[in-house]
N, C-alpha and C positions, 0 to 999 in steps of 0.2 A: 231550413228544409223547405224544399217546394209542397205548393196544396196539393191532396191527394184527390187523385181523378175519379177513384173509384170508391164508392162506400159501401158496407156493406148492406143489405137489403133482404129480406124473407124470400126464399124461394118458392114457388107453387109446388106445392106436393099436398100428394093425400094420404089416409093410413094406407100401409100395406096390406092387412090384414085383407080386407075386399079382395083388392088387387088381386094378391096370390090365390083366394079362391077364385078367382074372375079367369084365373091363367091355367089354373087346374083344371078348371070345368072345359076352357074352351081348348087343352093340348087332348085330356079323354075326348073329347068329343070329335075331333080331330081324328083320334086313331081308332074310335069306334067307326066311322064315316070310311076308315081308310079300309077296316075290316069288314064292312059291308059291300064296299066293291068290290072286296076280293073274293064274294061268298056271290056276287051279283055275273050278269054274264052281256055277252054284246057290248054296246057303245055304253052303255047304262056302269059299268066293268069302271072304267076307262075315267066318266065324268066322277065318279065319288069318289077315285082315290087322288085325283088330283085336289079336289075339292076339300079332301081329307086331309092332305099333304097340308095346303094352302091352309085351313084352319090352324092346323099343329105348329106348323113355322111362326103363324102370326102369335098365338099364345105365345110358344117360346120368347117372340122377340119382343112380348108387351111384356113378358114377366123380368128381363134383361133391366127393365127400368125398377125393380123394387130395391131398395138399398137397406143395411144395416146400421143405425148409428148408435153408437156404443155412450153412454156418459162420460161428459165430457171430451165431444170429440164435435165438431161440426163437420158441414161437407158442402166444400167450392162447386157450385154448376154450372157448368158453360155448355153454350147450346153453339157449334160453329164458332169456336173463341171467343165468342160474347158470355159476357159473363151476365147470371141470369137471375143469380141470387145463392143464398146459403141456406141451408136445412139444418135448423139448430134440435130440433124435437128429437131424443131417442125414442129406440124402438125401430120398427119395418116401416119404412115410408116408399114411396112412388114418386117418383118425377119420369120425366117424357124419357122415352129408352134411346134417343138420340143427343142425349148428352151425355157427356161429363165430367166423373162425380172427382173430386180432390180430398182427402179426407188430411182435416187439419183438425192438433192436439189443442183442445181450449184449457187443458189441465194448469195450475202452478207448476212455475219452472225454478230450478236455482244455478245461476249460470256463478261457478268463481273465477275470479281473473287468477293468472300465473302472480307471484312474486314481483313488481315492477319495481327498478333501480330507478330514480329522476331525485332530480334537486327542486329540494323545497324555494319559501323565495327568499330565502336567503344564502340560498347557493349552497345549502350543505348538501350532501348524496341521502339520500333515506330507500329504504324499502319499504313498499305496503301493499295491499292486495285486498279485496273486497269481493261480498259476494251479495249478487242482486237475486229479488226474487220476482217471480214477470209471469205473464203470461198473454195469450193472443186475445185484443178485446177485438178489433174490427178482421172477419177474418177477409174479407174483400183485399182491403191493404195489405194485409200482410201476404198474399199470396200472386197481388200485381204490380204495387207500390214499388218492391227493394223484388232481388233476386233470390236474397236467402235470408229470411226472415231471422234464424236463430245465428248465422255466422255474422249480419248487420247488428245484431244483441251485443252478442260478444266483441266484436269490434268499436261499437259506441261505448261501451259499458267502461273500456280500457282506456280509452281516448279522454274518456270526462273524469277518470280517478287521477290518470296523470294532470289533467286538465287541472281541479281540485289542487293535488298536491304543488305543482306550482305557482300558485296563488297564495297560499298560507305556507307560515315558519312550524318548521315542527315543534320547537318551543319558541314561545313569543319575549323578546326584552322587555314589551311594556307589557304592564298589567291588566290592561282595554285591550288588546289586538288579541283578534282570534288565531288559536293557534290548532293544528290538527291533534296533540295530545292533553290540550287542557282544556278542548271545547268540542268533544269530539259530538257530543250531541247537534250542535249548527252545523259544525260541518257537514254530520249526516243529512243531515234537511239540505243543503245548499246541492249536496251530490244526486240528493234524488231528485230537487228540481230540473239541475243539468239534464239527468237521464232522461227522466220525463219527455224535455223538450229533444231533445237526440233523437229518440226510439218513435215517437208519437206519429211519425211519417208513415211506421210498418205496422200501425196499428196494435203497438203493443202494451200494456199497462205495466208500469213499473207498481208494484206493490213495497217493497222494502228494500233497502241497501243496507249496507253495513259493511264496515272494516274490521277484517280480519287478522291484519296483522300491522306491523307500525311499528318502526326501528329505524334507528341511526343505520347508514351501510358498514361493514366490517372497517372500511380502513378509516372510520371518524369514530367509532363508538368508545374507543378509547377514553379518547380526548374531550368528547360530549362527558361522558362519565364523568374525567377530573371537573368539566365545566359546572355540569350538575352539584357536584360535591362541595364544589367551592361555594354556588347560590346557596345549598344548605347553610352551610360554618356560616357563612355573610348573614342572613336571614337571623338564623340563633344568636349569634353576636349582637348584632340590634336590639332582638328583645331582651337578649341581658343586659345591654347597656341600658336601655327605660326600663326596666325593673328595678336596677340599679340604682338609678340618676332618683326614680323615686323613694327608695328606701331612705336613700339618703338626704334629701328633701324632709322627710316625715321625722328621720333623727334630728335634724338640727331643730326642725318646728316644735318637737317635743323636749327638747334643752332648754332651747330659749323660754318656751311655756310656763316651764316645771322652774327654773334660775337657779339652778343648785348649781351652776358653774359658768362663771363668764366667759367668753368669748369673743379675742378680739376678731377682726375679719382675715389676721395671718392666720391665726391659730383656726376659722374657721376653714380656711383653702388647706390648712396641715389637715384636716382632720377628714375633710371631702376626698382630698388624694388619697388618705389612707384606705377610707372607706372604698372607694372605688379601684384601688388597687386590689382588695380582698375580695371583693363582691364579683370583679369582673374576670379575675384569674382562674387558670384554670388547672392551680396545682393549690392546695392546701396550705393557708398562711401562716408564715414562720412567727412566732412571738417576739419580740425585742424589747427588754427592758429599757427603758428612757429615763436615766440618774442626772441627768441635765436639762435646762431648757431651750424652747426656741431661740433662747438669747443668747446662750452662753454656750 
C-alpha cells in the first residue's frame, strides 16, 4: 500500500460553552439595538437597526461554528478542502464557522464476510467465512486515504481470507504442516497480520479476526468424510498393533523368565501369530483344541 499523505492531527477548538454564551449575548444585543431604532426617529432610526441587523447576523454566524461531538464519534475539518485537523473531545466545541465538520464513527465495528467457495492448496473446494472486529484509529486517512473507508474494510477483509485459505490445506498430510482446521489458532494470527497490513493505509485498526465457519464444499464432503474415517480405522489400527506387539513381547519375556515351558523359536513364531491374531481382530477369538503337534 502507498504512504499515507495525510495524518491525523488535533484541531484548534475551544469549549463551546463560552462560545454559545458569547453568541447569545451578542444575537440579544443585536435585536435589542434593532428595537432601539425602531423606538428612535430621523437618521439616528436607520443607523441602529442596521447596526443591530449586523450585530445579529454575525452572532448567528459565530454560533454556526459550535458543534456536538457525541462519544465515540470524531469530527473531520476542513477549512477550503484543506484539511485542518480532528476534534476528538466530546461535548460542545467551536472551531472557525467557515469550515467543515465530517462526523466520523471511532466506535468498534464487526464486519462478517459472506460464505466464500475457494480451493485450499491442495485444490480441494472448501467454504469459510470470518468476522473481523475494527475500528477507525487515524481518522485523517480514513476519510482522504481510500474513498470508502468501511466498503475498502470489507473488501480487504475478503481478499486476505481467501488470500489465507489458499495458502494452507484444510487438513494437513504431514503432521508439521499448518493446516486451517488443526491450527486454527496460527492461522488466526497469520490472518490478522494480513488484515493489519491491507487496512493500515485507511487508518483503520484491526482488533480481532476469527473464522466462523470451515467446511469441505457440498460436492467433496462426502468423500473427505470416507477420507477422514479411513485416517481414524488407520490411526486406531497402529496403536493396536503396538499394544499388541507389546503384550506379546512381555508374554514371552515372562515364559522364558518363569521356564515352566520350553520353547523352540517355531513354536515361539506359532505362539506370536496366535497372539497377534487375537489381540489384533476384531471379532471374538474362536477356541481350537490342538490333539496334535507342530510336528505331526
Amino acid at each position: 500500500m502507498p504512504r499515507p499523505r495525510v495524518r491525523e492531527k488535533p484541531a484548534h477548538s475551544v469549549g463551546g460553552g463560552l462560545a454559545l454564551l458569547l453568541g447569545l449575548f451578542g444575537l440579544t444585543l443585536g435585536i435589542c439595538t434593532i428595537v432601539l431604532g425602531a423606538l428612535a426617529s430621523g437618521g439616528v432610526k436607520v443607523a441602529l437597526i442596521l447596526l443591530g441587523a449586523a450585530i445579529a447576523v454575525a452572532a448567528l454566524f459565530a454560533m454556526c461554528g459550535l458543534n456536538m461531538v457525541a462519544p465515540g464519534e470524531a469530527r473531520v475539518v476542513q477549512l477550503f478542502g484543506r484539511y485542518t485537523g480532528t476534534i476528538r473531545h466530546d461535548g460542545l466545541r467551536w472551531v472557525n464557522p467557515l469550515t467543515s465538520r465530517e462526523v466520523i464513527s471511532t466506535r468498534v465495528r464487526n464486519h462478517e464476510t459472506a460464505v466464500l467457495k475457494v480451493n485450499d492448496a491442495y485444490g480441494n473446494p472448501i467454504e469459510l467465512a470470518a468476522v473481523v472486529v475494527w475500528r477507525v484509529e487515524d481518522t485523517a486517512q480514513a476519510s482522504f486515504e481510500v474513498d470508502d473507508f468501511v466498503e475498502f474494510v470489507s473488501t480487504q477483509t475478503e481478499a486476505a481470507v481467501r488470500h489465507i485459505a489458499i495458502e494452507y490445506p484444510y487438513d494437513a498430510h504431514d503432521e508439521d504442516a499448518l493446516s486451517l482446521r488443526g491450527n486454527a489458532e496460527e492461522i488466526t494470527e497469520k490472518l490478522a497480520v494480513e488484515l493489519h497490513a491491507r487496512v493500515e493505509a485507511a487508518g483503520v485498526q484491526i482488533i480481532e479476526s476469527r473464522f466462523t465457519h470451515l467446511a469441505y464444499a457440498p460436492e467433496i464432503a462426502s468423500a473427505m468424510l470416507q477420507r477422514q474415517q479411513a485416517g481414524a480405522v488407520v490411526a486406531a489400527r497402529r496403536q493396536i498393533v503396538d499394544g499388541a506387539v507389546g503384550m506379546v513381547e512381555a508374554a514371552l519375556t515372562r515364559i522364558g523368565q518363569d521356564g515352566f515351558v520350553e520353547l523352540d523359536e517355531e513354536r515361539k513364531a506359532a505362539m506370536v501369530s496366535n497372539l497377534m491374531v487375537v489381540l489384533c481382530g476384531d471379532r471374538a477369538a474362536q477356541p481350537v483344541v490342538n490333539t496334535g503337534t507342530l510336528y505331526q
